[in-house]
N, C-alpha and C positions, 0 to 999 in steps of 0.2 A: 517355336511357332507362336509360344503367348508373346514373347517380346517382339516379335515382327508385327502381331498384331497391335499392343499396345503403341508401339509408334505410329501404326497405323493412322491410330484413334487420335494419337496426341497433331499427327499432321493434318488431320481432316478437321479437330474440332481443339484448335490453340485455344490458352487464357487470351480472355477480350481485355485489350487495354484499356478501353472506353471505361467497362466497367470496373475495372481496376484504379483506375484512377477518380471516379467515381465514387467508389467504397472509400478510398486515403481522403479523401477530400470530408466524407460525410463523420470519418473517424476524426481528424481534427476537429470537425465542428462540436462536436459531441465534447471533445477533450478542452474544446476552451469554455462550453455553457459550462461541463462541470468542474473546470476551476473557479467559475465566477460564480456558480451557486456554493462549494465550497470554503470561498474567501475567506483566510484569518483574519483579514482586514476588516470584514462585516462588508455588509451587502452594500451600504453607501460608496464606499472606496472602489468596492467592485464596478458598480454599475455608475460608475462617474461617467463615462464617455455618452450613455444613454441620457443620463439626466442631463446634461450640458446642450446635447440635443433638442431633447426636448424645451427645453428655455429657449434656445433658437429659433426654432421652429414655431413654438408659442409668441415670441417677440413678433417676427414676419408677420404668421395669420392677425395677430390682435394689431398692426401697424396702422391699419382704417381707423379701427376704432377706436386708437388712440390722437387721430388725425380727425377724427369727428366730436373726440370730446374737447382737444385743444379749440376747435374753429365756434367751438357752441358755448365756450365760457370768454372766450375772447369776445364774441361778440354781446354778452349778458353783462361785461364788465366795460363796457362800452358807456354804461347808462351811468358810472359815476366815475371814469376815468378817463384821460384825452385820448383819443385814437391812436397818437404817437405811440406812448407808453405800450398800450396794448399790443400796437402792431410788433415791438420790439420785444416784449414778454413771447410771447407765440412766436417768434420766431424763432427766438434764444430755445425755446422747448420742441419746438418744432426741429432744429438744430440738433439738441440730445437724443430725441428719438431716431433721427437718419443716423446718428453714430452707431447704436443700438442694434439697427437692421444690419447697416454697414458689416457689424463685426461679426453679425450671426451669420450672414449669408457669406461670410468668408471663412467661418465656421466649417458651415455644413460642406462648403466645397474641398476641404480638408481630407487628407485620407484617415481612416481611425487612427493605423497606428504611427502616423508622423503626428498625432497632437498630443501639447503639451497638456495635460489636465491643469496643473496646478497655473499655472500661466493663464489660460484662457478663464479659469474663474474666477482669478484675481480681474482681467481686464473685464467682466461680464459684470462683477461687484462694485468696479468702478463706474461703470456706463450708467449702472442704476442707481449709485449715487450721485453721478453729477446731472443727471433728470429729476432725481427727487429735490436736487438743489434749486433745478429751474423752476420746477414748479414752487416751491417754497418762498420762490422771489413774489410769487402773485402777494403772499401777505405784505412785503414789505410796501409793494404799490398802493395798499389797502390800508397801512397802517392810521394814516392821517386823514381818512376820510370817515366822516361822523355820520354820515347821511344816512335814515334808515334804512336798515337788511343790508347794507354791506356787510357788517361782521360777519352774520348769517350766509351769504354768498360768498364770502371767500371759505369760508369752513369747512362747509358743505362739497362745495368744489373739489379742496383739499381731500375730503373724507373719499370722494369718488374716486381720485386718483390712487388714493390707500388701497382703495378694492381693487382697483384696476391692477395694480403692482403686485398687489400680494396673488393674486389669477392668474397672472403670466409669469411672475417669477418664481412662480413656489417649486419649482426644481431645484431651485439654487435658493440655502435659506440664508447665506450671506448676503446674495444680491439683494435680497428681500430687504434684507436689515439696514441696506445700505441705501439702499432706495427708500424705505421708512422714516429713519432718519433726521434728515434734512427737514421733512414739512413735522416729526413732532417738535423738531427745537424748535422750526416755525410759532407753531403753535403755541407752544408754552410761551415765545417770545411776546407774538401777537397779544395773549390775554395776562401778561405778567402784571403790568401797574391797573388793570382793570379792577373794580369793586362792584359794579353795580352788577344788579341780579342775571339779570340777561348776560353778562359775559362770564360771572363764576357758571353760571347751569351750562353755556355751551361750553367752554373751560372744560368740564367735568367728561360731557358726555363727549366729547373728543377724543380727552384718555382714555373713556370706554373703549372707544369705537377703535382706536387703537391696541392697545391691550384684545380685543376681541380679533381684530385683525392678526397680529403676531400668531396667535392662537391658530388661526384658522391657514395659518401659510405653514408652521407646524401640523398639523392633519394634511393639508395637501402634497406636503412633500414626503412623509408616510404614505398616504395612498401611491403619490410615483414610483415610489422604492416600491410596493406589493405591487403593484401593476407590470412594474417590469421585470421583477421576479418570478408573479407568473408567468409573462411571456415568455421567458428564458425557460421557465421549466418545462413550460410547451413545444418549444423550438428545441431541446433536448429528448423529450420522447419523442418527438417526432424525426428527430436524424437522429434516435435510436432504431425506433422503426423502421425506419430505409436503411440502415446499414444493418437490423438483422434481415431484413428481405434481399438486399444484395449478395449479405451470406447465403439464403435459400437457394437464392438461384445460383450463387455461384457452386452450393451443394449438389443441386440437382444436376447441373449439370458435369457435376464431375460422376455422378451418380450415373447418370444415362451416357457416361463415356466408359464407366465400368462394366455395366450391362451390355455394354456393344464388346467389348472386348470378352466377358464372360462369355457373352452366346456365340463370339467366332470361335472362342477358345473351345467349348465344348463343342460345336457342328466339327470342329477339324480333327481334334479328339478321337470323338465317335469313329471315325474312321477312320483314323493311324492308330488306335487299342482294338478295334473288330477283327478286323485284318488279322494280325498276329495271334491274336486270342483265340479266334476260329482253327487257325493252323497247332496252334498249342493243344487245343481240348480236339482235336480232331487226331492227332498222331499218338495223345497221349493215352485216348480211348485205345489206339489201336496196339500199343504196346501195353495197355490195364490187361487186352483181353486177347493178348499172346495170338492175334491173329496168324501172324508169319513167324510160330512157333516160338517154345517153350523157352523164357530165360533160363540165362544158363545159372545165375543167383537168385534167390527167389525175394530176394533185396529188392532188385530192380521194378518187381512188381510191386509192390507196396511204394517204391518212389513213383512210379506212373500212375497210381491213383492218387496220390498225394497231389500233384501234379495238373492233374485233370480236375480235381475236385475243388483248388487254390483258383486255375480260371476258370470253373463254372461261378465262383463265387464273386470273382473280379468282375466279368460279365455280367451276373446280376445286380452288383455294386452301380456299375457304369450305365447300365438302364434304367436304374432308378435313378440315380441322378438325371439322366436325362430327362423321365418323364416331370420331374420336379421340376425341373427348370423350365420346362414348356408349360407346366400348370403354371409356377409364378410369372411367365413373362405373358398368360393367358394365350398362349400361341397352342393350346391343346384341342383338337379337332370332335368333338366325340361325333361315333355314327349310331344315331339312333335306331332304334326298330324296335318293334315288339317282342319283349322277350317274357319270359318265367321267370320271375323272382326264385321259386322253389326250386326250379330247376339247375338255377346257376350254383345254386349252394349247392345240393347234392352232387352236382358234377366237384365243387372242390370240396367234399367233403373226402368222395371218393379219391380223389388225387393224393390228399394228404391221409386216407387212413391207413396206410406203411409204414408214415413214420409216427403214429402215435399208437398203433401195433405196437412198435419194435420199443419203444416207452412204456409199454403196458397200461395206457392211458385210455378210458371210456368216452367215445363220442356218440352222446343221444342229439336228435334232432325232432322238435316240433314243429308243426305248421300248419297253420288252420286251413280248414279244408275251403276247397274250392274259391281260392286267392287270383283273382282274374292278371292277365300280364300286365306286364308295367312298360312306358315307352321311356328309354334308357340304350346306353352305349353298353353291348355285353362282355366287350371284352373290360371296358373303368369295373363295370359292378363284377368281376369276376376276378379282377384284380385287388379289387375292396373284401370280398370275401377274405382270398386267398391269404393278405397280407394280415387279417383278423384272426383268423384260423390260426394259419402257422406261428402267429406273437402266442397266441393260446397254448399252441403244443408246447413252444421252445419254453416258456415261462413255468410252464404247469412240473410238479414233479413229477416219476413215473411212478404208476397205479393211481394216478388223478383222475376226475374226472371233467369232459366241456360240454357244455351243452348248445345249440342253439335252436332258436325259437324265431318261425316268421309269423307273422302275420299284422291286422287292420291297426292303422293309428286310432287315435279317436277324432285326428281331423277328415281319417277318411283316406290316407295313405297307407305305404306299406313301411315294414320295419323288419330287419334283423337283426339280433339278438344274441350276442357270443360271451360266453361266459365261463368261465376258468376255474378253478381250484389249486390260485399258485399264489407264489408269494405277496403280490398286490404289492403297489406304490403308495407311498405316500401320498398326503395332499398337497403338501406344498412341492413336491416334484411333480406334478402332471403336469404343469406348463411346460416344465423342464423336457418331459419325453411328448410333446407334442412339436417342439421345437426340432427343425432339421439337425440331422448326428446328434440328438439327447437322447440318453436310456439314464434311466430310473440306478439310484446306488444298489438297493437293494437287489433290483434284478439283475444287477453287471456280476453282485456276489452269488447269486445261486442259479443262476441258467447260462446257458451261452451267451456270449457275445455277438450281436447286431450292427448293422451300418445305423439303425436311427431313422431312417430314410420311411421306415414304414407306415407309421398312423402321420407325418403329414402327409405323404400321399393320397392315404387314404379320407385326410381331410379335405384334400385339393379336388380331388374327384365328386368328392358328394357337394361340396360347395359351387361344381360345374353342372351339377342335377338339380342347384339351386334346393337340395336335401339337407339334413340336421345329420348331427357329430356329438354323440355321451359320452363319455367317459368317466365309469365309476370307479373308483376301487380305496381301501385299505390296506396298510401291513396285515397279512396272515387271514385276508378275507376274501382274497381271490379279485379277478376284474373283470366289470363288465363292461362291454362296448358296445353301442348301440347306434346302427345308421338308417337314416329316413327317407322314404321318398316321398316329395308333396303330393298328394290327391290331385295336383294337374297330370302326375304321370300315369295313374292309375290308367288301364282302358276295359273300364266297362262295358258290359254286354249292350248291345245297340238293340232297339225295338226294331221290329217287323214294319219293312215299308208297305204302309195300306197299295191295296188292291186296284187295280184299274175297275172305274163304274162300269167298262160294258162288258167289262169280266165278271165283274160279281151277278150282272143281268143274269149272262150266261147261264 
């Protein structure tokens, strides 16, 4: 019957492929950030495909403004050069930057893993050398003109374009260097036979401004290396995170395919073990108590109690699991009403004082007087007694004694109070025996043997009265147990509804 049912479940609720594929997908993500934040190679090698990117990408967006600084010095170098010249300069640069864009946006349209890294940076270090070449022509048009501020405006120009390269190319610090380049041997060229004051100071502060430049495209291509190592480390926890929440669910719901299958397997259970069980403790009672006359070995009766006593205990096994499984699947119905706290305990004090008689075991009971009813299910709290009571007897040795004790919380509820003189548990096993099928080592050595089934029960049930669950104890100090009702269930005495006025006339 489980296996019919389990297929059941398996044809009603298959693995989703969606999300299966899904999960595989988020797993390789995961598995290529963390070979790239791994890298033996170091993070540069790793993350070359990003950086190579990024220089692309930077080329395109900054292609304006390098097409607004070309048309604003061509036109400034207008005022000491022919317009020819110029228009040919700017074009020639104008020319190296369409190559520039040209190769990036053929780049970007690339899949990642058809590019060559080492290739493409080789041609990206070439593009922005033979631009830093173009531009480095403006000094040779400048060479032989004397007229004041040329020197000064081609330099400067020069110096702009330094910034401007080292801004857009600092992903790549070859391109940088390649593009650099061209306008310092410019440079040096331009002021080599120079003496006079004005060309050593700009001379000087040129190589500064260089030297400070190189600098500054080393820091920025550090910062792109940490910037995209953050982002990978981000884009790593985060398809960690979706791929543990894809396990959640794909847990849960293997979870809620186990619970459907558990709760058909016990509903069917229940009634293919009732059945048989009922017929067993029903025939075996009647041959325990020789109704249709005497065995003829006196064998035979001691195996019909044997017998009888095997399924009354299987039967109580298989009810308490059941009531377990309707407390944890919350499917437990309680019927309230106003009952007697004190009441329900002396009725199972009475039930059980036969077998703590036959133990030779003292059961005292206190309770304070005049303890108003409580609103509660009687048979949960009768079965919370019961199952506190009897762990009492079965644990306690014989000539023990148990006591219990009802009465007022101090929030105003009520309590009872069971208490033993047996072997007691340890502390680090009460989890142990509060958990379904746990019993305590000690008490498995010196009492009988339990299903286990008992105090979670009994914690299932007061946790459904929205009540408290103690449990004390020590080796060789006995246990206490203690359950609570909240002061909502309490029902206190109601005042006297006032009088009608033309009664009181009266």
């Amino acid at each position: 019957m489980a296996e019919v049912t389990a297929e059941q479940v398996q044809r009603g609720r298959g693995p989703d492929p969606v999300a299966a594929a899904r999960r595989k997908l988020l797993t390789r993500e995961v598995k290529t950030v963390r070979e790239r934040l791994t890298s033996s190679t170091g993070l540069e090698r790793a993350f070359d495909n990003e950086l190579l990117r990024s220089f692309a990408q930077y080329r395109i967006s900054g292609s304006v403004g390098t097409l607004v600084l070309v048309i604003g010095i061509a036109a400034a170098s207008c005022l000491w050069l022919p317009a020819y010249l110029v228009s040919a300069w700017s074009g020639l640069v104008l020319a190296s930057g369409t190559l520039i864009v040209m190769l990036s946006r053929r780049y970007l349209a690339k899949s990642p893993d058809a590019v060559r890294i080492t290739r493409w940076r080789r041609l990206f270090a070439l593009a922005e050398g033979f631009q830093g070449l173009c531009w480095a022509t403006l000094l040779a048009l400048f060479i032989h003109v004397d007229a004041p501020g040329a020197k000064v405006f081609a330099t400067t120009a020069l110096l702009i374009v330094s910034a401007l390269t080292v801004m857009l190319a600092a992903s790549i610090p070859i391109a940088v260097y390649a593009g650099l380049s061209p306008i310092i041997v410019g440079i040096m060229v331009f002021f080599w036979d120079r003496r006079d004051i004005d060309s050593v100071t700009m001379a000087l502060m040129a190589a500064s401004a260089q030297l400070f430049f190189i600098f500054l495209a080393n820091r920025l291509y550090s910062s792109s290396v940490a910037t995209i190592a953050f982002r990978a480390e981000k884009d790593a926890l985060i398809a960690e995170l979706e791929t543990a929440n894809a396990n959640s669910d794909e847990a849960r719901r293997k979870a809620e395919e186990a619970n459907l299958a558990k709760s058909r397997f016990l509903a069917t259970m229940s009634h293919e073990l009732r059945t048989p069980l009922n017929a067993i403790l029903g025939f075996s009672e009647v041959m325990k108590n020789e109704i249709f006359g005497t065995h003829a070995n006196a064998a035979y009766k001691e195996y019909s109690a044997d017998i009888h006593g095997s399924g009354q205990h299987l039967l109580n096994l298989i009810n308490e699991i059941l009531d377990l499984s309707r407390i944890e699947a919350g499917k437990y119905e309680l019927n309230e009403e106003a009952i007697s706290l004190v009441g329900v305990v002396e009725e199972c004090r009475h039930m059980l004082a036969l077998r703590a008689k036959a133990k030779g075991q003292t059961i005292r009971q206190n309770a304070e007087p005049d303890l108003p009813r409580v609103w509660a299910d009687e048979r949960a709290m009768r079965q919370v007694v019961l199952n506190i009571l009897s762990n009492a007897i079965k644990f306690t040795p014989p000539g023990g004694e148990i006591s219990i004790k009802i009465g007022w919380t101090a929030a105003g509820g009520q309590y009872v109070t069971i208490t033993d003189t047996g072997p007691g548990i340890p502390e680090n096993e009460i989890p142990i025996v509060m958990q379904s099928f746990g019993r305590g080592s000690l008490a498995i050595k010196t009492a009988e043997q339990g299903s286990g089934l008992g105090l979670p029960i009994v914690k299932g049930l007061i946790d459904l009265h929205a009540g408290g669950f103690l449990l004390k104890s020590k080796p060789r100090a006995g246990t206490e147990v203690t359950v609570t009702l909240p002061a909502e269930r309490v029902m206190d005495t109601l005042a006297a509804l006032p009088e009608p006025r033309r009664a009181r006339v009266a």
